[in-house]
C-alpha angles and dihedrals in degrees: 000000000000083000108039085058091057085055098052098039084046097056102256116182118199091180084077096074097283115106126184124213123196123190127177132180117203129163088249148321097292089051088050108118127215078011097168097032081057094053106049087048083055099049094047122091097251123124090260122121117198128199125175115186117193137185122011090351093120124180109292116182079210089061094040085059093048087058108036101011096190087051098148090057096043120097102262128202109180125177128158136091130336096254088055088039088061108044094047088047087053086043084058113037108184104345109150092206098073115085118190132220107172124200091242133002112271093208094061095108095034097060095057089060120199091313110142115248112253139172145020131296114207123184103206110203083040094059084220120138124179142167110266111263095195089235108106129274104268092059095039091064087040098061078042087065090253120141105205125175109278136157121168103005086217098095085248097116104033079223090139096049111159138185107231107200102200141339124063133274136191126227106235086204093055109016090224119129134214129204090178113134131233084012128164105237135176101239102205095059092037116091116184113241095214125312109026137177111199120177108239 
């Protein structure tokens, strides 16, 4: 959506041979996002063609070449969940031309290994304290009743930018860990390795 708004504020033209396709799945209409902004680009006369499927309309290659028959050679921008990730990635091969943004990283639980969950998270201005679940921590103050800052939960915005004060976390994206204190981190690809302070 992100780009589609820089087209269109930049003056782009699909009129020019350049078409743009959007297409959006959604479980129905009340789940749509950016519901009226989508349909006033649709309705302009713009270049922009614009195609929400709800409900049970899952992802078809079929449907994909009905809509953009030279798919595989189109400029392709794909993000959404694993699941959607998976089917359009098979649609296209090897295509060069898809490039690929998912919900939440499919190697998080990959990158902690088989390592035993240890420790306390303790989310100091909160005042809230809990045993380490091993899932991230964002998730981790989510499932506390805390509300931080996010965006993408994907470590892409750096929305969700924390300070943790002291104790070690691993980035799920990486694998890499860090044991650095008073150090900005990304909370919803951190995951704390034992005992772990996070200002929040």
């Amino acid at each position: 959506m992100s780009m589609l708004r820089t087209l269109l504020r930049d003056g782009y033209d699909g009129h020019a041979g350049r078409r743009v396709t959007f297409l959006h799945y959604a479980r129905g209409p009340e789940d749509q996002i950016f519901a009226d902004e989508l349909r006033a680009i649709a309705e302009a006369d713009n270049g922009v063609d614009v195609h929400l499927r709800h409900g049970d309309r899952t992802f078809s290659e079929f449907e994909l070449r009905r809509l953009v028959p030279s798919y595989r050679d189109t400029d392709t921008w794909l993000c959404g969940p694993a699941g959607l990730v998976e089917l359009v990635t098979e649609a296209y091969g090897d295509s060069p031309r898809l490039r690929m943004e998912f919900f939440k990283p499919s190697v998080a639980r990959a990158a902690s290994g088989d390592a035993d969950v240890t420790g306390e998270v303790a989310f100091e201005r909160s005042g809230v304290t809990a045993a380490n679940t091993g899932t991230s921590l964002l998730e981790q103050a989510e499932a506390l009743g805390l509300r931080p800052e996010h965006g993408c939960r994907m470590g892409i915005c750096f929305s969700c930018t924390s300070t943790k004060r002291s104790g070690t976390v691993r980035n799920v994206l990486t694998g890499e860990e860090s044991a650095l204190p008073d150090e900005e981190i990304r909370i919803c690809v951190s995951t704390p390795v034992g005992d772990c302070h996070v200002d929040l």
